[in-house]
C-alpha positions as CSV (number, residue, x, y, z in Angstrom):
1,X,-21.5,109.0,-53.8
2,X,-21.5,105.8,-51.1
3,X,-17.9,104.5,-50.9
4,X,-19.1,101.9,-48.7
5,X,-16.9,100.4,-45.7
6,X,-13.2,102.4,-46.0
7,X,-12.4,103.2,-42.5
8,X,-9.5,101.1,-42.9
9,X,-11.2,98.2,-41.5
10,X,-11.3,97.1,-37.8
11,X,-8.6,97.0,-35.6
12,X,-7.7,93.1,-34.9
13,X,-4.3,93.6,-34.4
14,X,-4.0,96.8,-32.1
15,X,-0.7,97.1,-31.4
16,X,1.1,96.3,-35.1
17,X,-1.7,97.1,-37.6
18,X,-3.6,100.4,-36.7
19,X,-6.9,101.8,-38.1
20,X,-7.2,105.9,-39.1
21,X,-9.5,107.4,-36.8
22,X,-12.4,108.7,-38.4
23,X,-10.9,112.6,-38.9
24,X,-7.6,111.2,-40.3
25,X,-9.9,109.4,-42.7
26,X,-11.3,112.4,-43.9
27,X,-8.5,114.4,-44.1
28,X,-6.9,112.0,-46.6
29,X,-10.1,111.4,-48.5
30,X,-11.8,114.9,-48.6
31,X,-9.4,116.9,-50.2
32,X,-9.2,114.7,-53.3
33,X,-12.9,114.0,-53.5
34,X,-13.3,117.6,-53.4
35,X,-11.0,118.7,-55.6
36,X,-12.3,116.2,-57.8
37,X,-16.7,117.0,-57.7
38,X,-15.1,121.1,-58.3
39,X,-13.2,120.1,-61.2
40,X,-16.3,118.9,-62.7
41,X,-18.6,120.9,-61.8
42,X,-20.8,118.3,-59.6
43,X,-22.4,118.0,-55.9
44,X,-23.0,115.1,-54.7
45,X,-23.4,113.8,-51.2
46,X,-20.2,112.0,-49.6
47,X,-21.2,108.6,-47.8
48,X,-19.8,106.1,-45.6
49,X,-20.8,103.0,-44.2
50,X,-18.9,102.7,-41.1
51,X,-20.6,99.5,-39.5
52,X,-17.9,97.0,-39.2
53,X,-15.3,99.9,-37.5
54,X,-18.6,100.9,-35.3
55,X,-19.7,97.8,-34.1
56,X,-16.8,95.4,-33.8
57,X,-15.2,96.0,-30.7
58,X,-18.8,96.7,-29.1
59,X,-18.7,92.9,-28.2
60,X,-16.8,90.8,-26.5
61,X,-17.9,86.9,-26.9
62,X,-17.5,85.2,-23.0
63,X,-16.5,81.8,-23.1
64,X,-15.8,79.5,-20.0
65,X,-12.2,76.6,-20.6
66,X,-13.9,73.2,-20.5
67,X,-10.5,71.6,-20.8
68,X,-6.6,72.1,-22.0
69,X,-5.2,69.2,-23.9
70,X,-1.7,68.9,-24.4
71,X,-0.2,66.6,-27.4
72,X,1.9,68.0,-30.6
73,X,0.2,71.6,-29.2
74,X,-1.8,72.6,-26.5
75,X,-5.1,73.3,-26.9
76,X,-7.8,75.6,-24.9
77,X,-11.0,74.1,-25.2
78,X,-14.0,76.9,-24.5
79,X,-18.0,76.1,-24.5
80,X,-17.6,78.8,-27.2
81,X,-17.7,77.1,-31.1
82,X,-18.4,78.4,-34.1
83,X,-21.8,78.0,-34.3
84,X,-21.4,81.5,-32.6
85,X,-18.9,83.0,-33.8
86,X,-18.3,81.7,-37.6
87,X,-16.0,84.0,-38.9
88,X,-12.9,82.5,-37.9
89,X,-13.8,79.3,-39.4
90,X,-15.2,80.7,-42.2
91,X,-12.4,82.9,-43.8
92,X,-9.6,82.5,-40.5
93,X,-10.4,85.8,-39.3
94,X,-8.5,87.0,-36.7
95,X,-10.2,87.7,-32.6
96,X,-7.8,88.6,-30.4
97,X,-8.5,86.9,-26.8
98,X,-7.4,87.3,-23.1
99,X,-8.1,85.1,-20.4
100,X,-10.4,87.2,-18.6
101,X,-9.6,85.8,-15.1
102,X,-6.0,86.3,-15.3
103,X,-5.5,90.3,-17.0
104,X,-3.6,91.1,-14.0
105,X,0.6,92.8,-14.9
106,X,1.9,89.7,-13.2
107,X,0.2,87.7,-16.2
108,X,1.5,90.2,-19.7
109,X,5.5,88.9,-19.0
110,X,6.0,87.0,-21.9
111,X,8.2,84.8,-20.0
112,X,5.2,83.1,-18.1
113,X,3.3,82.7,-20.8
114,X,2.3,79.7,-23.2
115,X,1.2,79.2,-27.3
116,X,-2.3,77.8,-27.3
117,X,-4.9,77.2,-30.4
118,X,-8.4,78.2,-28.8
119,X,-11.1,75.5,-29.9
120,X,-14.8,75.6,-29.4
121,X,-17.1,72.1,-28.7
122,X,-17.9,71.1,-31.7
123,X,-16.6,67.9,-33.1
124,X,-15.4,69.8,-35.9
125,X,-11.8,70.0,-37.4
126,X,-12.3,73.5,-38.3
127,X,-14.2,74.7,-35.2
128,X,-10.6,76.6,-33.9
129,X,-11.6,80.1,-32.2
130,X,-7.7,81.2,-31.9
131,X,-4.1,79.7,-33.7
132,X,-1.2,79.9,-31.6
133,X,-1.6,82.5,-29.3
134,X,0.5,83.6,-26.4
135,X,-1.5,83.5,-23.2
136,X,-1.0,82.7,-19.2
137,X,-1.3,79.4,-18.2
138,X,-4.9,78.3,-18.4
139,X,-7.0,76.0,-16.4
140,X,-10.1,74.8,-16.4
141,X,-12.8,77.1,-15.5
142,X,-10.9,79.6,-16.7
143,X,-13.1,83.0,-18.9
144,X,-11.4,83.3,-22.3
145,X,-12.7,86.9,-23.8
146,X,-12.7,86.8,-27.5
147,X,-12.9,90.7,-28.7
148,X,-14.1,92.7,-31.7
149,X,-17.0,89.8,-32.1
150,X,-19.8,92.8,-32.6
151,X,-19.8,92.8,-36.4
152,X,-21.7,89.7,-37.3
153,X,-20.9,87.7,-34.4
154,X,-24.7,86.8,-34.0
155,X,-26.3,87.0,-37.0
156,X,-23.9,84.9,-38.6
157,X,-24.1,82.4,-35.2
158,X,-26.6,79.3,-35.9
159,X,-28.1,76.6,-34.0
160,X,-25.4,74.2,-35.6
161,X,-25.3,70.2,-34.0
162,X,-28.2,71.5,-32.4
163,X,-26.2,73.8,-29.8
164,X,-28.3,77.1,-28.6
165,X,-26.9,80.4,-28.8
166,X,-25.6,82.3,-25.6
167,X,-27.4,85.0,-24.2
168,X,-26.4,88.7,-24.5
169,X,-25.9,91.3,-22.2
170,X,-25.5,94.8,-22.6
171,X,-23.4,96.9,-20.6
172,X,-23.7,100.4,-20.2
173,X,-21.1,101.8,-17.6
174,X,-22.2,100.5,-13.8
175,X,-25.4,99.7,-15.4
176,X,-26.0,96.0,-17.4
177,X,-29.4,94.3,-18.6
178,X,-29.8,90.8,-20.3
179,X,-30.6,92.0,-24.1
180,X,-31.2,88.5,-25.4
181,X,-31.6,85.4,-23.3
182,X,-30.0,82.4,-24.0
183,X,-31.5,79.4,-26.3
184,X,-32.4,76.1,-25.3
185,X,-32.8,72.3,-26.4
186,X,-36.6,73.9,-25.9
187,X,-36.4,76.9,-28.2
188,X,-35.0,74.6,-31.2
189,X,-37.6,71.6,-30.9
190,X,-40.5,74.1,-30.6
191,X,-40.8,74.4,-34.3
192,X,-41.0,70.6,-35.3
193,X,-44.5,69.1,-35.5
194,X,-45.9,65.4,-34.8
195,X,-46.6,63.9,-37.6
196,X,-50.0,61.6,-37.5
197,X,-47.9,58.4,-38.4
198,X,-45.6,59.5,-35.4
199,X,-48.9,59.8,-32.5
């Protein structure tokens, strides 16, 4: 029996929404799905597909503040859009982010902090990474993290307005290697051909 996802989900919002752990998971499910295969006299294997919970916060999604506009709101722009990561755009899913830069105690008091939409570079209406968020004064040049971007960050990203994806590099304690380099103008162009009319 494959009951799919079912850990709960992924754990966007850490500190008012939390996600059963694995073993809490299984004590709630077990003893029902047990009781139930005994009552009729079946065996079937017990399967879940865990990705999403796995995978999520795996990845953090590195994005550098081009610019911070102030108007009705202010807005954080990042070299981040949703070519690569869709999912907020897609469905408004939530990524928590932190300005990288600035993690330091002096920069959690809520008093010093500011409500800022994260946006990509995309001349887009709906290329918005973050709505309203509380976060330390930003400047440009500034690292804005967003988290949990593991499950289908890049294979839902795209080479949308004809924007490369980033590279990726894995991180594994002191150690850290370049997984996937990044794209260029080169990579996308390579595939098109000449055609005779064009020579």
């Amino acid at each position: 029996m494959d009951v799919g996802g079912g850990l709960g989900g992924v754990p966007y919002h850490r500190d008012t929404d939390p996600v059963p752990t694995p073993a809490e998971y299984a004590d709630a499910v077990m003893p029902v799905f047990l009781d139930g295969i005994k009552s009729i006299g079946i065996r079937p294997e017990f399967w879940v597909e865990p990705g999403r919970y796995l995978l999520a916060d795996s990845t953090v999604l590195l994005s550098r503040v081009n610019s911070v506009k102030r108007s009705h709101k202010t807005f954080v722009n990042v070299d981040a859009g949703f070519n690569l990561l869709l999912r907020p755009a897609m469905y408004d899913s939530y990524h928590e982010v932190v300005v990288a830069n600035k993690t330091g105690p002096e920069n959690a008091k809520e008093e010093t902090q500011n409500v800022v939409t994260v946006t990509g570079p995309i001349c887009e209406t709906g290329d918005i990474i973050a709505h309203d968020r509380l976060l330390p004064p930003v400047a440009s040049g500034d690292l804005i993290a967003i988290l949990d971007t593991g499950a289908y960050g890049y294979s839902m990203s795209s080479q949308y307005n004809s924007r490369p994806r980033c590279a990726e590099v894995m991180v594994n304690n002191s150690q850290e290697g370049l997984m996937r380099r990044a794209e260029s103008i080169i990579d996308i162009k390579q595939t098109m051909n000449t055609l005779p009319w064009q020579k």
